[in-house]
N, C-alpha and C positions, 0 to 999 in steps of 0.2 A: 537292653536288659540282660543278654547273655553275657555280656563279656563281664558284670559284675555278680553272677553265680560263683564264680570260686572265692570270691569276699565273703556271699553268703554260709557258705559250703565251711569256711574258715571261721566266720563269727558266730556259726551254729555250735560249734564244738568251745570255743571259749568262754559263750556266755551261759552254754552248759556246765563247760568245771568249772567259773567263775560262780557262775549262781549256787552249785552243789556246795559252796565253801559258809556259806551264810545260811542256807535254806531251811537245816536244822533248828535253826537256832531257838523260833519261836513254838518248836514242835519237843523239846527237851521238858516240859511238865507231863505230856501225855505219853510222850515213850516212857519215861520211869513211872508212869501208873501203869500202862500197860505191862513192860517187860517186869515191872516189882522188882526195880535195883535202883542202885543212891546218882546221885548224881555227878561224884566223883569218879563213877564208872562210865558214864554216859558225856561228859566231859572230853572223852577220847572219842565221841564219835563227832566230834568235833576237830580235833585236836589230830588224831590219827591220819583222817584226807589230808587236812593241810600240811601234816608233817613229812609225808610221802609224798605228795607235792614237791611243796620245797626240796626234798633233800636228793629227789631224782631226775628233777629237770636235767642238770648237768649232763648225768649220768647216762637218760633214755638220749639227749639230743647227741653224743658222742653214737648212741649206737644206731639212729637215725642216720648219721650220719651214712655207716658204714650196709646198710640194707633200705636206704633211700625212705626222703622225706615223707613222701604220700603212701609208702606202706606202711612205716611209721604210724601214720597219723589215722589212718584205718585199722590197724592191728589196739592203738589206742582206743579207739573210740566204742570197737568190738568189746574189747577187756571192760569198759566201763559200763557197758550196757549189761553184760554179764553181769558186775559187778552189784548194779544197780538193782537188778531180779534179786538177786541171794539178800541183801540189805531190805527189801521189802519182805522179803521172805520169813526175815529170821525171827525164830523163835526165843531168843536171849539176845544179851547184850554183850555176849562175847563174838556168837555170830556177828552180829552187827558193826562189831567196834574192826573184826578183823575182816572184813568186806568195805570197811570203808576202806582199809589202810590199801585195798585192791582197788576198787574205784580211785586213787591216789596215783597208785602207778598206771592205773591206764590213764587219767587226766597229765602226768607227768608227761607221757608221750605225745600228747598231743599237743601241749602249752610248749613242750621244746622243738618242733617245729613250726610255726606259727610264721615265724618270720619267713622262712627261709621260703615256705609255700607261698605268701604275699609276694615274693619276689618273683619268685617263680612263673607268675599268671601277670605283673603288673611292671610296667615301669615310667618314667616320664613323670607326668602330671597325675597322671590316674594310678599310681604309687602312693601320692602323698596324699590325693581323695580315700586311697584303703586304708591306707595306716592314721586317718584322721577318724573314717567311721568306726574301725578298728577299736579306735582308743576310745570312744564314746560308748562301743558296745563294754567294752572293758571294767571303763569306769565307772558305768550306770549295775553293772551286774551282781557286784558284792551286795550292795543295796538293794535290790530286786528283791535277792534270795529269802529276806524276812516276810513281802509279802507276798510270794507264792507259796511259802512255808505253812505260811496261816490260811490264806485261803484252803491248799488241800488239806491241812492238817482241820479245819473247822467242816467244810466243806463232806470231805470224804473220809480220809484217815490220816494218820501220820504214817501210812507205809505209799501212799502215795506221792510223796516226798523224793520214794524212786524210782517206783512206777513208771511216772512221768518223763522218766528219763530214755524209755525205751524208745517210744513212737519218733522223739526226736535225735536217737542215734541213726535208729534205719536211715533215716530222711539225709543225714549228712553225710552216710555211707555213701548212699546210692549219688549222692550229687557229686562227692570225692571220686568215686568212681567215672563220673559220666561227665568232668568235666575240670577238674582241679587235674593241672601240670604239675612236673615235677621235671625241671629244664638241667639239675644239676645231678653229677651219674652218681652213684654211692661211692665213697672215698674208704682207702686202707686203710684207719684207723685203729690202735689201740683201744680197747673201753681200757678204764684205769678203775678195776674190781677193787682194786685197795682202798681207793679215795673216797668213792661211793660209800665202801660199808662204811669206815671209822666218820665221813661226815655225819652218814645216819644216824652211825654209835652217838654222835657229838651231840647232835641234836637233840633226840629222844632223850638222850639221858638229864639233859637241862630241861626240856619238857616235863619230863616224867618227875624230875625233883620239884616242881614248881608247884606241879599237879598235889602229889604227895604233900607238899607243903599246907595246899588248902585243905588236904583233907584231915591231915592227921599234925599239923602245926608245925611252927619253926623250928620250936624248940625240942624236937625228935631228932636222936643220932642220924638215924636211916636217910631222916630227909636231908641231911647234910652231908652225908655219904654221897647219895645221888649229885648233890650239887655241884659239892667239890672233884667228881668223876669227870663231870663236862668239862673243863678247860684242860684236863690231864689227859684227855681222848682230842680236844683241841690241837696242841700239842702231838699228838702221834700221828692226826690228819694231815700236819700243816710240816711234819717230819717225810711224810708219805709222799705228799707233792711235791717238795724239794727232790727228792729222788727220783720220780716219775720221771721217765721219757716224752709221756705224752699226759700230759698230767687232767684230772678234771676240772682242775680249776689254777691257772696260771698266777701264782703269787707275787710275780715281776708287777700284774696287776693295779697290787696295792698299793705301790711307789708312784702311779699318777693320781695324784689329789682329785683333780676332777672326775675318775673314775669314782674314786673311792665316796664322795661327796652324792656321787648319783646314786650308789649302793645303799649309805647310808638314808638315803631319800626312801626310796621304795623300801624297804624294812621298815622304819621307823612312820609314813606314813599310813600303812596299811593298819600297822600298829594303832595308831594315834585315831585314826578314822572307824573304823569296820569292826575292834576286836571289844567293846565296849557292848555291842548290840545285845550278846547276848547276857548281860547283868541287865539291859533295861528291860529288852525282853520277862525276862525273870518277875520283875519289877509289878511291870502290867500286869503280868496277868497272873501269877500268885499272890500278887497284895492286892493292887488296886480293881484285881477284879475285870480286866477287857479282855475278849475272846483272843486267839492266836489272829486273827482276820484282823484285828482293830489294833491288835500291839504291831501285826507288821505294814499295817499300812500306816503306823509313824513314822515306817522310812522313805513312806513316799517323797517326799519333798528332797531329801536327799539324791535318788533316784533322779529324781527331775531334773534336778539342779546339774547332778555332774553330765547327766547325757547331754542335754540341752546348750551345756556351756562346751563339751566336747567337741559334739558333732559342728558345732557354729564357728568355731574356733580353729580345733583340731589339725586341719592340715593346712592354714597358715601358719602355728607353730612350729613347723618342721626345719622352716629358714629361719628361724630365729635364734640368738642365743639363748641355749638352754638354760643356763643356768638362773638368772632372774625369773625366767616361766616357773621352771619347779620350784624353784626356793620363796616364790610370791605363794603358788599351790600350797605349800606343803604350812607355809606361815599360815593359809587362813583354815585349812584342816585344825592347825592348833587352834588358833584363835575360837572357830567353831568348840571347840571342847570346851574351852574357859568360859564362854558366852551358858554352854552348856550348866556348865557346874555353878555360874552364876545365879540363874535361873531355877534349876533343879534342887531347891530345898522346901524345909516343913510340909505344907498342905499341898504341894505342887500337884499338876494331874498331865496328862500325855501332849495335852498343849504345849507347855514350856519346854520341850523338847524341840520342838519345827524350828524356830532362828536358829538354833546352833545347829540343829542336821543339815539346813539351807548353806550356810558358812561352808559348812563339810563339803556340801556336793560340789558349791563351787570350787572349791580348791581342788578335790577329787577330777573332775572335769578339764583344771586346766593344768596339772599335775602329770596324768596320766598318758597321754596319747604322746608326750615327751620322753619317756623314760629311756623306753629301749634304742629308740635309734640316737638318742644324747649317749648312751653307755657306750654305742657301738662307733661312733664317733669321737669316742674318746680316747682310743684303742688302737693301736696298727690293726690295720684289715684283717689280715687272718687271725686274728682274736676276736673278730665282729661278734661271731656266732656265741662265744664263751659268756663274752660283755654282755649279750643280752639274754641267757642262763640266768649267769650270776643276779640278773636283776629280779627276771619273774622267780628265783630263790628267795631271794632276799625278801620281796614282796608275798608271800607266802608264807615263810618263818618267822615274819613278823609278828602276824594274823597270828599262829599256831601259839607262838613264846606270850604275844598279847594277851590271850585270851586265859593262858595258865597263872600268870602278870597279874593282870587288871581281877581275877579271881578271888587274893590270896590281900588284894586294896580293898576289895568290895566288904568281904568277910571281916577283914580286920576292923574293920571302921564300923559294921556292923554291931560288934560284938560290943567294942565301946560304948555305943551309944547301947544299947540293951544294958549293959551293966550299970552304966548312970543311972538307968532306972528300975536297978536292983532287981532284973528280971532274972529269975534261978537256973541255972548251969545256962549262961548265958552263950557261953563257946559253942554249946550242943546247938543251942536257939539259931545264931547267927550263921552255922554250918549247913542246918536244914533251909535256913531263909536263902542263903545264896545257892540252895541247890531247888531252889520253887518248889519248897515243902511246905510255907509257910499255909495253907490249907487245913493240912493234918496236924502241924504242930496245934492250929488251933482247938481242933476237933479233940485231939488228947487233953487239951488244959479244963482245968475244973471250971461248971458254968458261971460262976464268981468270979472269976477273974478273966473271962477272956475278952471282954471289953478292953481292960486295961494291958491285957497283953495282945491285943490286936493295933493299938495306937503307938505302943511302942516298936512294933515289929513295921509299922508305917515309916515312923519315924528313924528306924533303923535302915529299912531298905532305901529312901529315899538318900540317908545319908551317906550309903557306898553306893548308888551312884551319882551320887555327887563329887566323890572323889576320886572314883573311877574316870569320868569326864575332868575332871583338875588334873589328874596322872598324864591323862592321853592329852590335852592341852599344853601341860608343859613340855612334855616331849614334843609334841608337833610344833611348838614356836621355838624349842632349842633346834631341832632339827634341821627347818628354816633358816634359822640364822645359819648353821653351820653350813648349808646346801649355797649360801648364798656367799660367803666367806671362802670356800674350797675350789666350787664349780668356776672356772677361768677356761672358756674356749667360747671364739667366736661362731657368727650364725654358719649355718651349713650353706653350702653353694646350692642345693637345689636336687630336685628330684630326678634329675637327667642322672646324679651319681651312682655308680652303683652301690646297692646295700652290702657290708660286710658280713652281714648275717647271713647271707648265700654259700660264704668262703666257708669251708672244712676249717678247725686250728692245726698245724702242722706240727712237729714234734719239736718241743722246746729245746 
């Protein structure tokens, strides 16, 4: 049992900022009753971890690098628990939104080591058993986050949402401490300050346009300012790392298809899987009425599915070729979605959900615990470390850009259908409905009409997420096919190799 304590010590800390990425989601009705702010602003406490997430993996793992793994990964887990206090704390939702973005970078440090510590404490056989449980905690976690959300959000409060996150920082401190190695010395490396900010710049500013988009519409100058800033900070990132000596993210990269193919996998699945949750969230439980408790245990079956087919699976896929694993994963994550939005119309209720989550987890399950050592495998060795960055990035800015995405489908489709039914300043209706206002919007309508304005805001919310799940279904089965078209590299020799995620990247 000791010798798998720095697994646990390792999977305590992932399925904590794994689960912190979802956990929110089914608790966004009662924090905007509580804090008295719109939902467009609370959208970021979403949006905010994941996007600091994503955009400093790189970043923290390069300066990991250079002041070692395991301090790293404690100095992380410290920041987050911090992090965590002030977020339960906060008296507004600006405290809030700018203590996630803190809980972010301490999760960033700790997700960019991850690997390099599995290596560190494992190799051989009992390698491929961590990186298969690994991948089961991984994949099972996003899914988790809805129903721990509800349980504490019904339960106690929706501030213990972070609460909860303290008791189980201590616990991974003191086992990090008392038994997590760390075999490789700290390396000279460059951080590459330049590349960090303008990706961040890159990022946030496509976020934040998206955001903007649902709140205030397409057809806004501003929103299209924003939009059009993203590819033009694009552009000065990708100007930044051509120059870099030691760059954050190696662009030579993008010239092997099979990298590029696994990149596009983890984006585009996490996308297509996880960033839906919270429009149906929304769904439950401002329309149809089920507690936070009952909306997030529809993602049970999800949950079950991807752990259950991980853990059983998992580190037999490690010798396999990757490319057919994920690109099958990532096909049925889509297919999951289409099943979804088949299902999810008119009179629907939380049942017709479960087959398509089912579909998801499976794919999630057997998707996931492939990614990073397929990225890292795909890569000369001393790029190990970078390839497998770029992935938990990717897989994280998916989620963040998905959930600004599938926001701006939900609303739109909403508003349609409301105005079919001549329902007045329909735009307003459809912007409070996709923000789980739908409660108050009723409460203000005169008592003559809110029958007939309650069936149609049914029949509105039903039908963006119906198209929400059709969005993320096409993408997951384009995705698929392209994962499966691109990815060309045979099975791995075996767990006896060394992981390249252990390797520093060296100066380009």
């Amino acid at each position: 049992m000791r010798k798998w304590l720095p697994l646990v010590t390792v999977c305590l800390g992932t399925f904590m900022l794994l689960v912190d990425v979802t956990i929110v989601n089914v608790a966004l009705p009662d924090m905007a009753a509580d804090l008295k702010t719109s939902f467009g602003a609370l959208q970021w406490v979403v949006d905010a971890y994941a996007l600091v997430l994503a955009a400093l993996v790189l970043g923290t793992g390069s300066i990991a690098d250079l002041v070692g793994h395991r301090v790293a990964y404690v100095a992380g887990l410290g920041l987050f628990a911090v992090a965590s206090l002030i977020c339960g704390l906060s008296p507004n939702d600006s405290v809030l939104v700018a203590f996630r973005a803190v809980q972010g970078l301490g999760a960033a440090a700790m997700f960019a080591t991850t690997f390099a510590l599995l290596n560190s404490n494992y190799s051989g056989r009992d390698r491929g058993v961590a990186y298969g449980m690994w991948g089961a905690i991984a994949g099972a976690s996003a899914a988790i986050g809805p129903i721990a959300g509800g349980l504490l959000t019904q339960g106690i409060s929706w501030r213990w949402i972070f609460f909860v996150n303290l008791p189980v920082s201590v616990l991974a401190i003191a086992l990090c401490l008392l038994y997590l190695e760390d075999a490789h010395a700290p390396a000279r490396l460059r951080v590459d300050v330049p590349g960090i900010v303008t990706f961040t710049a890159t990022a946030g500013t496509l976020t934040y346009g998206l955001i903007r988009a649902n709140e205030h519409g397409w057809s806004q100058p501003s929103t299209w300012l924003w939009l059009v800033a993203a590819p033009v900070l694009l552009v000065v990132f990708i100007a930044v790392e051509v120059r870099t000596a030691q760059p954050m993210l190696d662009l030579a990269l993008m010239r092997n298809r099979s990298f590029v193919g696994i990149l596009l996998a983890a984006t585009l699945l996490t996308l297509a899987a996880f960033a839906s949750f919270t429009y149906t969230s929304i769904w439950l439980q401002s329309v149809l009425g089920l507690t936070p408790i009952q909306a997030g245990l529809t993602g049970l079956p999800l949950s079950l599915a991807a752990f259950v087919v991980s853990a059983a699976i998992g580190r037999h896929l490690q010798t396999r070729a990757p490319g057919p694993i994920i690109g099958s994963g990532v096909l049925l994550v889509g297919l999951g979605g289409l099943v979804g939005a088949a299902l999810v119309h008119g009179s629907a209720r939380w049942a017709e959900l479960i087959p398509g989550f089912v579909l998801v987890g499976i794919g999630v399950g057997i998707a996931t615990p492939t990614f990073s050592n397929a990225a890292m495998a795909a890569v000369p060795v001393q790029r190990g470390g970078m390839a497998a960055g770029a992935v938990n990035t990717g897989r994280q800015l998916g989620f963040a850009l998905g959930i600004a995405g599938l926001g701006s489908v939900f609303e739109a489709r909403a508003e349609h259908v409301l105005a079919g039914r001549h329902v007045p300043e329909s735009a307003g209706v459809a912007r409070a409905l996709s923000g789980g206002q739908a409660p108050y919007v009723l409460r203000q309508a005169p008592a003559a009409v809110r029958g007939q304005l309650d069936d149609a805001m049914h029949a509105a919310a039903v039908s963006g997420v119906q198209w929400a799940f059709l969005v993320s279904g096409v993408i997951g089965v384009l995705a698929g096919l392209a994962v499966l078209t691109l990815v060309r590299m045979p099975a791995a020799a075996g767990h006896d190799a060394p992981h390249p995620a252990a390797e520093p990247a060296p100066a380009a």
